[in-house]
MIZA-126618 format. One record per residue (C-alpha): residue in one letter; x, y, z. Coordinates in nm, 4 decimals, always signed. Each point is the difference from the previous one (the first is absolute). Last residue first. Layout:
! residues N
A | X | Y | Z
...
***
This chain:
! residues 282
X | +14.8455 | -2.9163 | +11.6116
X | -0.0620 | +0.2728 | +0.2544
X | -0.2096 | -0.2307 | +0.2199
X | -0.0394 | +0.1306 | +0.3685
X | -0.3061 | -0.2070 | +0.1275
X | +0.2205 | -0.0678 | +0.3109
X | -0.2475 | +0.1670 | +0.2613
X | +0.2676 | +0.2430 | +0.1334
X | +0.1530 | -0.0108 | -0.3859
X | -0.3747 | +0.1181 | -0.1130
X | -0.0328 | +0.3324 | +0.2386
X | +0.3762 | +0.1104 | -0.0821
X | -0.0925 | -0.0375 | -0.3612
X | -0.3107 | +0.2315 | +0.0502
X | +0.2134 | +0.2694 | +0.2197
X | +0.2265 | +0.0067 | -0.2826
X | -0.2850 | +0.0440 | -0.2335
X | -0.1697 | +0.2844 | +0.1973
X | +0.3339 | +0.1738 | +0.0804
X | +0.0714 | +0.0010 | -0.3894
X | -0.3507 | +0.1478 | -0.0685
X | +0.0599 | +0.2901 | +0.2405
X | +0.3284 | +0.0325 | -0.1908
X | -0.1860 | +0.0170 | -0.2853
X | -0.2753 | +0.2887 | +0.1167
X | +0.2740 | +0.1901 | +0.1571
X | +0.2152 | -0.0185 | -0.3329
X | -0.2886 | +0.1812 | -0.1980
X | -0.0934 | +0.2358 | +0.2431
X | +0.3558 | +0.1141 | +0.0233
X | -0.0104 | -0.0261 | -0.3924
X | -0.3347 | +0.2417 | -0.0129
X | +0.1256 | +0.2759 | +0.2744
X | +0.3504 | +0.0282 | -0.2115
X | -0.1780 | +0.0513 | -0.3081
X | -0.2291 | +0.2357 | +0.1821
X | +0.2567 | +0.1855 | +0.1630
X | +0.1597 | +0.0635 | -0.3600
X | -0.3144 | +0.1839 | -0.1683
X | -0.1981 | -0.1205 | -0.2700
X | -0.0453 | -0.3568 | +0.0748
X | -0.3937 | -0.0263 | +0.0396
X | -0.0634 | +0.2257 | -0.3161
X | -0.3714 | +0.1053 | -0.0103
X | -0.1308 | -0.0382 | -0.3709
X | -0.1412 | -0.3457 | +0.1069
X | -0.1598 | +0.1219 | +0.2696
X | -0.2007 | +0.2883 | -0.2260
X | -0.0773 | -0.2292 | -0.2616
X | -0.1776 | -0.2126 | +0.2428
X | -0.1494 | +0.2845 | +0.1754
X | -0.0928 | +0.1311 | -0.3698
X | -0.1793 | -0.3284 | -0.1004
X | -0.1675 | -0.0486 | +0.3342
X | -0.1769 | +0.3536 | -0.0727
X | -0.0584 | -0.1094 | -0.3680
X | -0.2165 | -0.2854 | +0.1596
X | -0.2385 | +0.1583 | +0.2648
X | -0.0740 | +0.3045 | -0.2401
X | -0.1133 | -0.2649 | -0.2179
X | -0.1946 | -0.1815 | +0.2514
X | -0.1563 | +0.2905 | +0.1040
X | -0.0777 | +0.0825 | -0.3794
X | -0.2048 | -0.3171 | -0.0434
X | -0.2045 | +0.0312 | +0.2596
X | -0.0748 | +0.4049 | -0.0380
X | -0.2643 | -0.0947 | -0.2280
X | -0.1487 | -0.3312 | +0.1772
X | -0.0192 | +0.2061 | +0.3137
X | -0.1385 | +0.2968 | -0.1276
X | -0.3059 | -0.2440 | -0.1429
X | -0.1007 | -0.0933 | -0.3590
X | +0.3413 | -0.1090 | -0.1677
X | -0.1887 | -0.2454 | -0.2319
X | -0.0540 | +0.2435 | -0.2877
X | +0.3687 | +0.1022 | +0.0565
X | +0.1479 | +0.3359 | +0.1161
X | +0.2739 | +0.2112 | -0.2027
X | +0.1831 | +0.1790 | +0.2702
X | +0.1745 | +0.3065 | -0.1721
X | +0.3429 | +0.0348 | -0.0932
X | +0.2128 | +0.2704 | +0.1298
X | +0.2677 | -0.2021 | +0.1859
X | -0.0985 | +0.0586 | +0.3250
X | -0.2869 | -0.1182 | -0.1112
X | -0.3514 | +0.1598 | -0.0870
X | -0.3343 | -0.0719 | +0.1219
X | -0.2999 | +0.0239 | -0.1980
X | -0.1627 | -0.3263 | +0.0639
X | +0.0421 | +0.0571 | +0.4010
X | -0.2476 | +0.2687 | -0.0786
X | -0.2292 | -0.2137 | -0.1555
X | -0.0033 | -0.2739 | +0.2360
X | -0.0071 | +0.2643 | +0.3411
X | -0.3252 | +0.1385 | -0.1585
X | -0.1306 | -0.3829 | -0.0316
X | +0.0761 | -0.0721 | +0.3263
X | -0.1427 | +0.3041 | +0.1633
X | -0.3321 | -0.1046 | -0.1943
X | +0.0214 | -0.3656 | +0.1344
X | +0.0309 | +0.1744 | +0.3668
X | -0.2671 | +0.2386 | -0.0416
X | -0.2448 | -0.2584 | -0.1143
X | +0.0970 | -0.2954 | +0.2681
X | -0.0378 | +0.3599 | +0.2625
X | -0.3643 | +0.0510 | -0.1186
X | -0.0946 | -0.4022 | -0.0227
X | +0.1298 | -0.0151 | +0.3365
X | -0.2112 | +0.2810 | +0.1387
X | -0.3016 | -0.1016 | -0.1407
X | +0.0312 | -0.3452 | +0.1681
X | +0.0730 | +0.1732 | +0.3495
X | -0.3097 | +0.2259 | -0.0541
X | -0.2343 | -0.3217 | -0.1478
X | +0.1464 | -0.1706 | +0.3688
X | -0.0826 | +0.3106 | +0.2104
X | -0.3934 | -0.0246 | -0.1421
X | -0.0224 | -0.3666 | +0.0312
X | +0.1586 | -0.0210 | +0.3442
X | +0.2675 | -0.2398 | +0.0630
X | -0.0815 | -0.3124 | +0.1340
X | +0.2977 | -0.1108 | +0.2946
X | -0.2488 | +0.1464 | +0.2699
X | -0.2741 | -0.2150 | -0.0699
X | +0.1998 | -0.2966 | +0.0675
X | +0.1432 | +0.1156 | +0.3349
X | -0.3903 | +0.1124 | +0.0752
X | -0.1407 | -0.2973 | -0.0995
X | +0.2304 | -0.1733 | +0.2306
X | -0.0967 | +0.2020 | +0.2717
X | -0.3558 | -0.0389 | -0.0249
X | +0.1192 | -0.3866 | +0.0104
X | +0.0951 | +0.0398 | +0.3338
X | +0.3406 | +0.0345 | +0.1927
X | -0.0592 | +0.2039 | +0.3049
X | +0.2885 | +0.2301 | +0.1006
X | +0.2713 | -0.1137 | +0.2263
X | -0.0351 | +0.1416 | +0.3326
X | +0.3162 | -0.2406 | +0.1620
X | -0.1159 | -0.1291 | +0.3380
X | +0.2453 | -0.0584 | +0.2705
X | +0.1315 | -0.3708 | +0.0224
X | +0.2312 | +0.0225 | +0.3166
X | +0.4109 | -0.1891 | -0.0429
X | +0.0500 | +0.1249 | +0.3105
X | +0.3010 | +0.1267 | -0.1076
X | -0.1408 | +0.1082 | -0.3384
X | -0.2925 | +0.1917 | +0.1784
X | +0.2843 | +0.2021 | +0.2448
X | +0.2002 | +0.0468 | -0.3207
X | -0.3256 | +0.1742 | -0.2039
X | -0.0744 | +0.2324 | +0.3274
X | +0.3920 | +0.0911 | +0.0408
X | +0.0090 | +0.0630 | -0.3401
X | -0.3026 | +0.2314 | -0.0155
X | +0.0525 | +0.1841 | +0.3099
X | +0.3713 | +0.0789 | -0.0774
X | -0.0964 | +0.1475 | -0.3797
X | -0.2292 | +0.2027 | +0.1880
X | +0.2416 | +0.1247 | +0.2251
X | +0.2216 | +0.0434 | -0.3309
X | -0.1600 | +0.2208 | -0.1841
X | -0.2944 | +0.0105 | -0.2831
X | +0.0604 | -0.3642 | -0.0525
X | +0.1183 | -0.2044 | -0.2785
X | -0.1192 | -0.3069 | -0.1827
X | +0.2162 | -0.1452 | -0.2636
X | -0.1905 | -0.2791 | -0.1593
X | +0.0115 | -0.3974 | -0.1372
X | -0.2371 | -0.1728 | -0.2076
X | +0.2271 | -0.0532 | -0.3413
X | +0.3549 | +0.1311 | +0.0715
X | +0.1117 | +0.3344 | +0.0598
X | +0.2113 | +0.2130 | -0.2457
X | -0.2663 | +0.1292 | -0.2084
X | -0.1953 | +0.1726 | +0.3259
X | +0.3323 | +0.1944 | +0.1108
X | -0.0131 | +0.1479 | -0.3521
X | -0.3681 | +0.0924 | +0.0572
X | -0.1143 | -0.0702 | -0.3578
X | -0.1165 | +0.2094 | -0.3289
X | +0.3174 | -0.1026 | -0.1938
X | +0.0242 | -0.3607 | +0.1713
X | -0.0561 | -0.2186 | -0.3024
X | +0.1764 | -0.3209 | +0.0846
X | +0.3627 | -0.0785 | -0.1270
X | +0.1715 | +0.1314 | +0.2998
X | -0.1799 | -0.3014 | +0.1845
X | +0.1807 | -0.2216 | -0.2020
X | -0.2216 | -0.3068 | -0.2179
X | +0.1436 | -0.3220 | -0.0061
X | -0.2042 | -0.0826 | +0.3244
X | -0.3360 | +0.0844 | -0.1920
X | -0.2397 | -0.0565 | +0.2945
X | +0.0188 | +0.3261 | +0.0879
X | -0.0951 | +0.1389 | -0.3396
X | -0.3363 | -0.1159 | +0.0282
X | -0.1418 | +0.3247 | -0.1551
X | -0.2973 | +0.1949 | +0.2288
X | +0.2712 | +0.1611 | +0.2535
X | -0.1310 | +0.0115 | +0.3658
X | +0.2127 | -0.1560 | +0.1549
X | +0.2969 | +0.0510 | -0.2106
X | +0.0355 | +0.3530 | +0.0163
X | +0.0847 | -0.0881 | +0.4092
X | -0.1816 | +0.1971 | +0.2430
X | +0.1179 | +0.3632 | +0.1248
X | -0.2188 | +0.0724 | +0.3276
X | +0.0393 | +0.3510 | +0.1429
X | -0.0342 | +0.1780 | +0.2952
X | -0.1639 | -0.2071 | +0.2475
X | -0.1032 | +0.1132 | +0.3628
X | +0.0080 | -0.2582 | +0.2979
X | -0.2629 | +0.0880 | +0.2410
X | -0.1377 | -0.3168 | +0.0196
X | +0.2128 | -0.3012 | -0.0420
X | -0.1843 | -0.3282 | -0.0676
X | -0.3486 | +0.1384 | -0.1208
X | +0.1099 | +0.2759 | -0.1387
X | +0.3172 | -0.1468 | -0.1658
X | -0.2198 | -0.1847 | -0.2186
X | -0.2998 | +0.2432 | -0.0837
X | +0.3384 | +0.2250 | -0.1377
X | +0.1197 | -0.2787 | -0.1578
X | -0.3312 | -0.0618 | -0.2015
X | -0.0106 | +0.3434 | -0.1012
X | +0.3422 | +0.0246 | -0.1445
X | -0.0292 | -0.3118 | -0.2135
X | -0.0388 | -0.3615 | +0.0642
X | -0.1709 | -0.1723 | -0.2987
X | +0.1876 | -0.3667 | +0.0708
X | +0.1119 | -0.0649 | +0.3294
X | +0.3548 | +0.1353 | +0.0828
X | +0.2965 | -0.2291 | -0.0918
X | +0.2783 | +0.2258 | +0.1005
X | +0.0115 | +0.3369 | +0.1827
X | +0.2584 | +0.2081 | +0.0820
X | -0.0605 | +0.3024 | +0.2833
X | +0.0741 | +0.3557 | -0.0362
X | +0.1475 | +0.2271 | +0.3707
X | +0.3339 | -0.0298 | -0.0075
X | +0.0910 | +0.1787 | -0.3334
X | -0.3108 | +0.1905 | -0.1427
X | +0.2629 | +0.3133 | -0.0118
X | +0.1311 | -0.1335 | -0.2955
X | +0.4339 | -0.2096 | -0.0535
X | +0.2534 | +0.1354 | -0.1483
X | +0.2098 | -0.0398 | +0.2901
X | -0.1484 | -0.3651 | +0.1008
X | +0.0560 | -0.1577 | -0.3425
X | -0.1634 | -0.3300 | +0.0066
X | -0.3094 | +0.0574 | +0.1465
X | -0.2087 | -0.1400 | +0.2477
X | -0.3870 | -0.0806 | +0.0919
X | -0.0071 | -0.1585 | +0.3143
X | -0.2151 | -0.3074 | -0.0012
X | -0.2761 | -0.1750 | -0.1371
X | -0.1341 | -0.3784 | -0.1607
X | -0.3608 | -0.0202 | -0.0301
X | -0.1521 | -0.4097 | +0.0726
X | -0.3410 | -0.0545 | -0.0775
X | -0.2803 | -0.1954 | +0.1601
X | -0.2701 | -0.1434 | -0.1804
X | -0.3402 | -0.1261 | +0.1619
X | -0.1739 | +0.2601 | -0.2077
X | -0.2479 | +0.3006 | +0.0535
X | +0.2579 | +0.2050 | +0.1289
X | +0.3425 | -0.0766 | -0.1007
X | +0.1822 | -0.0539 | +0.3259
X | +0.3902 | +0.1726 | +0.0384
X | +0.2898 | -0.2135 | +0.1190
X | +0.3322 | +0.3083 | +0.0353
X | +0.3550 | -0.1973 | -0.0850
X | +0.2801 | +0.2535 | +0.1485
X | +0.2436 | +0.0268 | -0.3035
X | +0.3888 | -0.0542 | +0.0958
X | +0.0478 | -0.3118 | -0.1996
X | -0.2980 | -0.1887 | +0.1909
X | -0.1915 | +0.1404 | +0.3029
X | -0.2537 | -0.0737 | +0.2225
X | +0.0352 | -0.4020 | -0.0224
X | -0.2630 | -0.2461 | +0.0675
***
């Protein structure tokens, strides 16, 4: 079987417990822009397709057992992973449209079950890779410490999503607080839009229906919007084109370019049809 495929070293690790055998893609980790680029250059690893629940401490048992004395720095998993929504399989959605506010930038840009391990320097780094590409050549199952799946832990994944009663009434009373603040903003922002006065000197007279800023100001946006087309239009038309004698001259060269271009057009048309003897001036 092959070692390598697209410049990723193929690594077979065993599941314990299981008969299965799966397949993590690694190499180099690179970027793009080499002068701007951290001092964890050279010494991270990429991975791709790791068993599911691997997290710091299970590479750590990893690389223990198949390169000891190797010292990791940091592990940066994809968002994805470990997000609860199913946005992955949305393929219309982009990944700059996910919530990534509160998320390793590094981690939002990395697809579903893949990492960016990197080492404390670059001896280590050396000792890993070498260990991980002697396996892949060999094509060795080591064993991957995944954690033990049990139905304990699913009670625990579902237990985890139930909000507390005590921090849920908090959270409720909260909202309710900030609806009522909001709705009373509104309604001070109503009645002083309600005594607004024009340019003009008239005052805003508000309608029973107008019950929001929004639907208030609405109407007068679009108002604004209109009269300032009307005085750009009335503006262009007051400008005078011909004043001055340079532009008269300007306009008629213009105008005899654009009909002797024409002329060259149509002679170059006839020429076309007397070649292929469709010439019919009659």
């Amino acid at each position: 079987m092959k070692s390598e495929i697209k410049g990723f070293n193929i690594l077979p690790v065993k599941i314990p417990n299981t008969k299965s055998t799966q397949y993590i893609f690694f190499k180099k980790h690179d970027t793009k822009n080499n002068s701007s680029s951290s001092s964890s250059d050279n010494r991270s690893l990429f991975l791709c397709n790791l068993p599911i629940l691997s997290d710091l401490q299970t590479i750590k048992k990893y690389f223990q057992s198949v390169a000891l004395g190797s010292t990791i720095e940091s592990y940066v998993e994809s968002y994805i992973t470990t997000s609860t929504e199913d946005i992955w399989l949305d393929l219309s959605k982009l990944t700059s449209e996910l919530d990534v506010s509160n998320v390793d930038s590094v981690g939002s840009k990395l697809p579903k079950n893949c990492a960016i391990l990197t080492f404390i320097d670059k001896s280590s780094f050396q000792l890993a890779f070498n260990s991980l590409k002697k396996l892949s050549t060999n094509f060795t199952e080591s064993i991957w410490p995944m954690k033990e799946i049990t139905s304990n832990f699913y009670i625990k994944q579902y237990q985890d999503q139930i909000n507390n009663k005590e921090a849920l009434s908090e959270q409720v009373s909260q909202a309710l607080i900030d609806f009522d603040k909001a709705e009373k903003e509104s309604i001070d922002n109503l009645h002083n839009q309600s005594n607004l006065v024009d340019e003009d000197g008239f005052t805003l007279v508000v309608g029973s229906h107008r019950k929001t800023k929004a639907g208030i100001l609405g109407k007068q946006r679009i108002a604004n919007t209109i009269e300032n087309e009307k005085a750009k239009t009335k503006l262009k038309k007051k400008e005078k084109q011909d004043f001055y004698r340079f532009q008269l001259r300007q306009k008629k060269k213009e105008e005899m370019n654009d009909l002797l271009s024409k002329f060259r057009a149509d002679q170059e048309k006839v020429k076309l049809m007397k070649e292929k003897k469709r010439f019919r001036p009659y």
